[in-house]
Residue frames as a rotation matrix with the C-alpha (Angstrom) as fourth column:
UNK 1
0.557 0.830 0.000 0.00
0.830 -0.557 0.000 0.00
0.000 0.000 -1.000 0.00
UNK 2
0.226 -0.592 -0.774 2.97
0.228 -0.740 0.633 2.56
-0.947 -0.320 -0.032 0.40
UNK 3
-0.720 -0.528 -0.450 3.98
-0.190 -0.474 0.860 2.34
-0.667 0.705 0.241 -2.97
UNK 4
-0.740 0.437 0.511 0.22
0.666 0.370 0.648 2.06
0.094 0.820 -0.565 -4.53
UNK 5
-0.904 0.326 0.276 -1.56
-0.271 -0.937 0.218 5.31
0.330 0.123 0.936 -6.10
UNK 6
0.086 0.953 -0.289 -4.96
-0.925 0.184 0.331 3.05
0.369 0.239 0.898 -5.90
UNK 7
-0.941 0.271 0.202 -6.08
0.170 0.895 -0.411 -0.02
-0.292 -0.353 -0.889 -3.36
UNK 8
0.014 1.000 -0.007 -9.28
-0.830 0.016 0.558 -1.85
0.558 -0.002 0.830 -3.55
UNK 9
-0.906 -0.197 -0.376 -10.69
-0.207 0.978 -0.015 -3.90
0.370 0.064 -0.927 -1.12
UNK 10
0.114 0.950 -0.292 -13.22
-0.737 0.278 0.616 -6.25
0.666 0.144 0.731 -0.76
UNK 11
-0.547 -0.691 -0.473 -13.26
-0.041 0.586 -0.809 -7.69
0.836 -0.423 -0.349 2.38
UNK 12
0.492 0.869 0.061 -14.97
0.485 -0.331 0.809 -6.96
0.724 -0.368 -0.584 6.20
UNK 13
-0.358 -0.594 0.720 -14.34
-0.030 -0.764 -0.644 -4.35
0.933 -0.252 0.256 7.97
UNK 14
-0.027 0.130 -0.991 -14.24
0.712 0.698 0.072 -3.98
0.702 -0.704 -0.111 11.74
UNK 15
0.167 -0.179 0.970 -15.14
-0.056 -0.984 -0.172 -1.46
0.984 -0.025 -0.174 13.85
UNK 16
-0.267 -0.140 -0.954 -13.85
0.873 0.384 -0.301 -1.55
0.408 -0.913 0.020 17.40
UNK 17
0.496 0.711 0.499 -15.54
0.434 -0.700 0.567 1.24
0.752 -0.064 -0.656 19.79
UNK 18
0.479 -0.622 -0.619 -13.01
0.783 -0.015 0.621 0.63
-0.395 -0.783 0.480 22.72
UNK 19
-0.096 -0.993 0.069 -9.74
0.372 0.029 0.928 1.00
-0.923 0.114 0.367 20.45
UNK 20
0.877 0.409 -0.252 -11.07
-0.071 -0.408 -0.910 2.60
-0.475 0.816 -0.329 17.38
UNK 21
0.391 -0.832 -0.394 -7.03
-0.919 -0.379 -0.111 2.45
-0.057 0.405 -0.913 16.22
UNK 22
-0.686 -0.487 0.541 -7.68
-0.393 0.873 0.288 -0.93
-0.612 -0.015 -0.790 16.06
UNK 23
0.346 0.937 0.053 -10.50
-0.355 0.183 -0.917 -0.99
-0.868 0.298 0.396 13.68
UNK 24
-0.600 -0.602 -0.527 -9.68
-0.663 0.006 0.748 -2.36
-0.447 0.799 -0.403 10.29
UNK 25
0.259 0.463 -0.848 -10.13
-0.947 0.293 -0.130 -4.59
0.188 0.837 0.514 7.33
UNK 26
0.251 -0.398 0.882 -10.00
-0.522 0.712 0.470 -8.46
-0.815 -0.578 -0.029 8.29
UNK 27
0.263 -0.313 -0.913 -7.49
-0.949 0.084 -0.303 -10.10
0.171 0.946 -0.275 5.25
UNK 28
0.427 0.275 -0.861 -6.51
-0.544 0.839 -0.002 -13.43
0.722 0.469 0.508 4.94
UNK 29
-0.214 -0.848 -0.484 -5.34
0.421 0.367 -0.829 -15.65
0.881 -0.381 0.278 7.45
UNK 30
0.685 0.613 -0.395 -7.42
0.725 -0.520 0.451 -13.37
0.071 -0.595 -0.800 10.14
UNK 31
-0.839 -0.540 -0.062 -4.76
0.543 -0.837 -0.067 -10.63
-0.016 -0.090 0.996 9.98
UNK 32
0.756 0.652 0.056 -6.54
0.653 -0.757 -0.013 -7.48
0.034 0.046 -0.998 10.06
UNK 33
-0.586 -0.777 -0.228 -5.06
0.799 -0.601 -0.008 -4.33
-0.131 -0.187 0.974 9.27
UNK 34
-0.032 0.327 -0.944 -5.79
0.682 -0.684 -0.261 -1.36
-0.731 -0.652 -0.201 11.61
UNK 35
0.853 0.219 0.473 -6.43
0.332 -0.928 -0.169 1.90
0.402 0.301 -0.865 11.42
UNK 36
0.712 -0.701 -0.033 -2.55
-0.127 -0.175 0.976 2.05
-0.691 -0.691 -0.214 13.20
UNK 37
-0.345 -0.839 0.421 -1.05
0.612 0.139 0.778 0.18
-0.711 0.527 0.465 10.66
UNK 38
0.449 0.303 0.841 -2.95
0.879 -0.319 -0.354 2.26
0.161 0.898 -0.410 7.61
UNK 39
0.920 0.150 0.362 -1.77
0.164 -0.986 -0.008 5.92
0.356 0.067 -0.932 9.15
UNK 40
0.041 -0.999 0.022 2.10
-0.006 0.022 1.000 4.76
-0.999 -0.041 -0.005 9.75
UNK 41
0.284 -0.272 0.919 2.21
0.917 0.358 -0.178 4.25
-0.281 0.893 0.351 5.81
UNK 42
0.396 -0.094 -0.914 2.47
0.029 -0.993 0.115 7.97
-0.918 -0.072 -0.390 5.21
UNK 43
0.200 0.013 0.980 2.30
0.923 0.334 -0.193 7.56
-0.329 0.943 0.055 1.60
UNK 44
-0.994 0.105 0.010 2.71
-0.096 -0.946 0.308 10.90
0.042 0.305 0.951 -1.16
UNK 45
-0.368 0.804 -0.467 -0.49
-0.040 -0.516 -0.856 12.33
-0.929 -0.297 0.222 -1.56
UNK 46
-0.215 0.638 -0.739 -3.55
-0.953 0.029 0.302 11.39
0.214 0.769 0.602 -4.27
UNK 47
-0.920 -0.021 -0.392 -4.69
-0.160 0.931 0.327 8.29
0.358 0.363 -0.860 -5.51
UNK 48
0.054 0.982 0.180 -7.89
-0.717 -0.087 0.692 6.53
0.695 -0.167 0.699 -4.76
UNK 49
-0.943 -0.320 0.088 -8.74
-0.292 0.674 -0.679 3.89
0.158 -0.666 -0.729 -1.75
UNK 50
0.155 0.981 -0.118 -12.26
-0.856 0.193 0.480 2.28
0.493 0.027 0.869 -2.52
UNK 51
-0.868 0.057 0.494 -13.47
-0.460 0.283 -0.842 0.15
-0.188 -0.957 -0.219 0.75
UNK 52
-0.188 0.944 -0.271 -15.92
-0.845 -0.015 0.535 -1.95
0.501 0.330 0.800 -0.44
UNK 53
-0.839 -0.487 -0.242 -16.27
0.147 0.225 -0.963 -3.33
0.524 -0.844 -0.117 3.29
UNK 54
0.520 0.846 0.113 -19.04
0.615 -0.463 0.639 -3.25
0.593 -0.263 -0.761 5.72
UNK 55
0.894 0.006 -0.448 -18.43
0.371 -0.568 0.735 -0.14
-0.250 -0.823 -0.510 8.46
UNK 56
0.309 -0.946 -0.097 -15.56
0.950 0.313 -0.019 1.70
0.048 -0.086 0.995 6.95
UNK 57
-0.851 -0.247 0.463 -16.71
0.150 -0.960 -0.236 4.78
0.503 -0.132 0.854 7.61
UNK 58
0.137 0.884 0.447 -18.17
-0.178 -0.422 0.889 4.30
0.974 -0.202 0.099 10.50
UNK 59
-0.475 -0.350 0.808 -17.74
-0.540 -0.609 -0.581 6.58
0.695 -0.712 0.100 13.55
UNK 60
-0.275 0.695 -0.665 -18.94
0.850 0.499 0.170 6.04
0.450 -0.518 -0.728 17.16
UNK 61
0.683 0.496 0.537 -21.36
0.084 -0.783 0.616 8.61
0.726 -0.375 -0.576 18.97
UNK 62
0.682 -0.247 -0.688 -18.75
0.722 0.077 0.688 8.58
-0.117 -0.966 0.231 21.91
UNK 63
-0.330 -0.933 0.141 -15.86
0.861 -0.237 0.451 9.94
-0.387 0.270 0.882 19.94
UNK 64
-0.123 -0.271 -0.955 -15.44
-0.042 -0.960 0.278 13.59
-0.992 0.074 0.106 19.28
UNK 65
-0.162 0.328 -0.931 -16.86
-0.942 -0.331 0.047 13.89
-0.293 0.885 0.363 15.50
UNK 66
0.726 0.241 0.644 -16.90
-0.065 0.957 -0.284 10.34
-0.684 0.165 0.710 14.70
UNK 67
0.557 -0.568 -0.606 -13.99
-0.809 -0.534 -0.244 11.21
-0.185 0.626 -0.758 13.35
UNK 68
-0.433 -0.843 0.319 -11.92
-0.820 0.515 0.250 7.81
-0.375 -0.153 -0.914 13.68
UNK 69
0.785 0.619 0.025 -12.92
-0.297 0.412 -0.861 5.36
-0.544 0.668 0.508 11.04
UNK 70
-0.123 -0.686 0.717 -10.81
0.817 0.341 0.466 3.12
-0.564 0.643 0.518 7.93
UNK 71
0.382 -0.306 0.872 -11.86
0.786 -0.388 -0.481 5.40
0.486 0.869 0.092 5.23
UNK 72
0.953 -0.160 0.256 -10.24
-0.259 -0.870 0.420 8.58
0.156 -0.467 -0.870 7.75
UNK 73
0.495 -0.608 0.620 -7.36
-0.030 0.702 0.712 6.17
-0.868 -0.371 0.330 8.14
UNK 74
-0.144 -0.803 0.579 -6.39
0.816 0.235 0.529 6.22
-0.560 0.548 0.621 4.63
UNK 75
0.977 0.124 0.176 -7.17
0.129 -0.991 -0.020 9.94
0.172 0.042 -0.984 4.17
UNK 76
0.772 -0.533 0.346 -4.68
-0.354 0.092 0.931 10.44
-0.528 -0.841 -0.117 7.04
UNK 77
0.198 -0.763 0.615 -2.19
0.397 0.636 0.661 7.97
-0.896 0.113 0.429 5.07
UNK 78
-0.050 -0.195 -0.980 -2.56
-0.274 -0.941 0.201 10.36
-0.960 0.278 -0.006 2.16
UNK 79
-0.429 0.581 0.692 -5.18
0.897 0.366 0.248 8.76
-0.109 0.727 -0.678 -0.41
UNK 80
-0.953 0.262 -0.152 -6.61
-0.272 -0.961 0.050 11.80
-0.133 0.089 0.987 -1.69
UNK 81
0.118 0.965 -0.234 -10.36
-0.792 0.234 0.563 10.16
0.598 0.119 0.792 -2.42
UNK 82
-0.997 -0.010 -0.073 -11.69
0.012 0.956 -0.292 7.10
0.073 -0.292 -0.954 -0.20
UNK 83
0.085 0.845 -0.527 -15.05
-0.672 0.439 0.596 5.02
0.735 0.304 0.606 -1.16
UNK 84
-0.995 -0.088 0.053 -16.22
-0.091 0.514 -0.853 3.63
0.048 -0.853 -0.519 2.29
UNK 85
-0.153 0.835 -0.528 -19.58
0.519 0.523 0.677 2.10
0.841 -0.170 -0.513 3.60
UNK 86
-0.118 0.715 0.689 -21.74
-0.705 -0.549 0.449 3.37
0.699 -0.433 0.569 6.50
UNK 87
0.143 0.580 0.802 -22.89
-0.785 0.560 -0.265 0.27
-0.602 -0.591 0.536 7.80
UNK 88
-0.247 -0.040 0.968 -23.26
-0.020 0.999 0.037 -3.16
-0.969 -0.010 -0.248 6.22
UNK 89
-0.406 -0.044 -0.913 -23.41
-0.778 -0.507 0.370 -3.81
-0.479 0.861 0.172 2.68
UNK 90
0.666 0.573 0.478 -24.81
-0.450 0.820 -0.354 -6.28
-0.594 0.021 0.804 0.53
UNK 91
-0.245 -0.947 -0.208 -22.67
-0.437 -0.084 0.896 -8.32
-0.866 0.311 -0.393 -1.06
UNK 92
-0.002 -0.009 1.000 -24.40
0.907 0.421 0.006 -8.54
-0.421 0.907 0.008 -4.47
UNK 93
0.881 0.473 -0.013 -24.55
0.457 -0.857 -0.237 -4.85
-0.123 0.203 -0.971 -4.62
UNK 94
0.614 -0.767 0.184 -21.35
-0.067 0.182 0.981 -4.17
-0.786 -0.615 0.060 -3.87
UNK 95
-0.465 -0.802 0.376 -19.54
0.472 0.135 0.871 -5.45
-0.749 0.582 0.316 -6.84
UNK 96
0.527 0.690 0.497 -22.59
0.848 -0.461 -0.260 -3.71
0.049 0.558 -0.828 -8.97
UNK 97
0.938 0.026 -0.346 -20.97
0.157 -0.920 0.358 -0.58
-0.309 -0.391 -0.867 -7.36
UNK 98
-0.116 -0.982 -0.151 -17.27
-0.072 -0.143 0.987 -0.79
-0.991 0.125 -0.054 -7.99
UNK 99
-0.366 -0.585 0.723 -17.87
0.554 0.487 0.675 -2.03
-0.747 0.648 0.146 -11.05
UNK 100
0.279 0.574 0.769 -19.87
0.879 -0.475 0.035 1.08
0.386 0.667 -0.638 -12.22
UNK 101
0.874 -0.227 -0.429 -18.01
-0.176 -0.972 0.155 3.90
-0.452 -0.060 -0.890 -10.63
UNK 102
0.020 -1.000 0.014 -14.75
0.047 0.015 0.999 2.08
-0.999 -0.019 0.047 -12.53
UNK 103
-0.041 0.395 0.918 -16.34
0.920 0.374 -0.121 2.05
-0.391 0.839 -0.379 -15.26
UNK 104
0.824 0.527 0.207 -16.73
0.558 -0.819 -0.137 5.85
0.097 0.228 -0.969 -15.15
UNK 105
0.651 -0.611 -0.449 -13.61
-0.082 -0.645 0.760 6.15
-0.754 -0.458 -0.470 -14.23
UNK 106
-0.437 -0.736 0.517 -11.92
0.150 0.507 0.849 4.34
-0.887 0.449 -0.111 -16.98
UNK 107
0.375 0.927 0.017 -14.07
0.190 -0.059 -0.980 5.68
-0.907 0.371 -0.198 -19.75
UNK 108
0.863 -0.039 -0.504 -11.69
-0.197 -0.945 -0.263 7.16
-0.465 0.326 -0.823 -21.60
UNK 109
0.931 -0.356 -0.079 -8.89
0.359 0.933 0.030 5.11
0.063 -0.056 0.996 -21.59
UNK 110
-0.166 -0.963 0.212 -6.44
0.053 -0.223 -0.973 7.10
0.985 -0.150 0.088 -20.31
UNK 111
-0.951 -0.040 -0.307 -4.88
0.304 0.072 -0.950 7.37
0.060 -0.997 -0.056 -16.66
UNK 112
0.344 0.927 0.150 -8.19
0.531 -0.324 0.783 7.82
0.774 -0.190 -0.604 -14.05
UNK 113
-0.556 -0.360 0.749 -8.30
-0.157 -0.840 -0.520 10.57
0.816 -0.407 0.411 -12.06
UNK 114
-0.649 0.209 -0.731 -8.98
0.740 0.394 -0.545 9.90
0.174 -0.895 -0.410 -8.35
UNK 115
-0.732 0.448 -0.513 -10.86
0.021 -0.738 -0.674 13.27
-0.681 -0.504 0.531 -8.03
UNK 116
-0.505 0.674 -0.538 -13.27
-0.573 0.205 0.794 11.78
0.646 0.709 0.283 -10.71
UNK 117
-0.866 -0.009 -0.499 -14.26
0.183 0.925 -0.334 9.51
0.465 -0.380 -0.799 -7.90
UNK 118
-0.781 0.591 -0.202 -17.01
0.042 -0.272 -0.961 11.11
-0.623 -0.759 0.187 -6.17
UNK 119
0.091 0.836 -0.541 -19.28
-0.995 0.053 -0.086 12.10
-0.044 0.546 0.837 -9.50
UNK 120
-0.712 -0.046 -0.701 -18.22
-0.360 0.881 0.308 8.00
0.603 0.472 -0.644 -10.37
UNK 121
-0.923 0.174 -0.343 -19.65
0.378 0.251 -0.891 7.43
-0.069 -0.952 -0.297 -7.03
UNK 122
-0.565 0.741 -0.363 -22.85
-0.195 -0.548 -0.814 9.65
-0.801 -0.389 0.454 -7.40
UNK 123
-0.209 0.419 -0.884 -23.82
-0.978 -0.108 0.180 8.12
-0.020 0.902 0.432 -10.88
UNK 124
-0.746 -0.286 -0.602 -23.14
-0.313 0.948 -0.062 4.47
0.588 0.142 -0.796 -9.95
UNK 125
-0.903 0.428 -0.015 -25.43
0.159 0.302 -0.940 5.00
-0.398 -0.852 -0.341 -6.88
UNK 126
-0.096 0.917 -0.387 -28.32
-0.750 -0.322 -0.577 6.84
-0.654 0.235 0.719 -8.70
UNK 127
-0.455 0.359 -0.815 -28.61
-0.850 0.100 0.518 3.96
0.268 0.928 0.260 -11.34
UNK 128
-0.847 0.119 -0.518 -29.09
0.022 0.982 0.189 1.85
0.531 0.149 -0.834 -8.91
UNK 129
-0.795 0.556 -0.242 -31.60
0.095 -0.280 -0.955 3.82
-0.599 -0.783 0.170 -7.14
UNK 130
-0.222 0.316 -0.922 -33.20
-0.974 -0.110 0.197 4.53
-0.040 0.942 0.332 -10.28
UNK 131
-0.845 -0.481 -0.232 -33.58
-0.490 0.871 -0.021 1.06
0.212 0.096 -0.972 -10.55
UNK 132
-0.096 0.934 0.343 -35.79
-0.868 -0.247 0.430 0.51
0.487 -0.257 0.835 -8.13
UNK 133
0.415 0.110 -0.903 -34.73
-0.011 0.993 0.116 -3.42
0.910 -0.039 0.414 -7.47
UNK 134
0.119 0.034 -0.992 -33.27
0.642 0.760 0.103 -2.43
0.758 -0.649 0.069 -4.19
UNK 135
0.800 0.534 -0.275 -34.17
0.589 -0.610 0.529 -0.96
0.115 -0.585 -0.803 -1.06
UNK 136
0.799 0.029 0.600 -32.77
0.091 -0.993 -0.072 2.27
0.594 0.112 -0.797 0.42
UNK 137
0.617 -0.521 0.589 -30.77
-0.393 0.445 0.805 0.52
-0.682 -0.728 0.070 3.13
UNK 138
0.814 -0.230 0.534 -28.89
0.550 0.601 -0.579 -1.06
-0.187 0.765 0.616 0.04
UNK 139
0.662 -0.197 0.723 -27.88
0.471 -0.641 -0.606 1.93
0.583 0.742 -0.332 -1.83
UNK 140
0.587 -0.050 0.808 -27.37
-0.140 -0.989 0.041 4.93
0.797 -0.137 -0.588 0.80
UNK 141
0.883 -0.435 -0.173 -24.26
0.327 0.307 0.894 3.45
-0.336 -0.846 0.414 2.91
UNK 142
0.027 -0.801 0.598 -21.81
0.998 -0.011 -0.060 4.10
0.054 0.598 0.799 0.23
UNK 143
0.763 -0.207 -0.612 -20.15
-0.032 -0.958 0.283 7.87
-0.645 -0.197 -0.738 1.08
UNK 144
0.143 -0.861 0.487 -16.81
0.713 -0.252 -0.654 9.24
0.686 0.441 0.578 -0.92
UNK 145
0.817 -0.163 -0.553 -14.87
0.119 -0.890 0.440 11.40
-0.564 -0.425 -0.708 1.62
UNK 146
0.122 -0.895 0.429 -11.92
0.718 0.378 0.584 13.47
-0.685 0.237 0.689 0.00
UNK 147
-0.316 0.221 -0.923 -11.25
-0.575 -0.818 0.001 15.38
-0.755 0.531 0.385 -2.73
């Protein structure tokens, strides 16, 4: 992740209310990597980090803003865009999502631009609202913080 402009993963996220700097993404092998180990990377600045995770951008009411979350975590590590979840996702939606905001990103075929990520985001979600095939609880978990 130090030397990559753009992660995706697909995976479950943990939120921990105690230790919030111990939330994270649980990878193979139960590792899990924190919100500790994501904001030592101090990376250069840009790129995208799409979280397609349940709870990765989600705070707890205890904590000063809800400020302490995965997709703040790789802000912090100096992704310049990060696609995170609310709450649980579904995991047939999900890949519906990535695979229509990359789609928007990659339209063109040249390099994508991480700060294209948020309209990719806001078109991918409305087609599936538009839709109509699935409920609101579905859709409206998926956030873009960033630029």
């Amino acid at each position: 992740m130090k030397e990559a402009d753009w992660v995706h993963f697909a995976c479950h996220g943990i939120q921990d209310a105690k230790n919030p700097t111990d939330s994270g993404l649980c990878l193979a092998n139960e590792r899990r990597l924190k919100i500790s180990d994501i904001i030592g990377l101090s990376r250069s600045r840009g790129g995208l980090a799409f979280l397609s995770a349940c709870q990765t951008a989600t705070g707890d009411e205890g904590l000063s803003d809800e400020a302490i979350h995965i997709a703040a975590g790789m802000l912090f590590a100096g992704y310049g865009g990060v696609i995170g979840t609310m709450w649980s996702i579904s995991d047939t939606l999900a890949p519906i999502v990535a695979r229509d905001v990359y789609e928007h990103l990659f339209r063109n075929g040249t390099r994508p631009d991480y700060r294209e990520a948020a309209m990719a985001l806001h078109e991918a979600i409305g087609r599936v609202r538009d839709s109509g095939e699935v409920s609101f609880n579905e859709w409206v978990p998926f956030i873009h913080v960033g630029l």
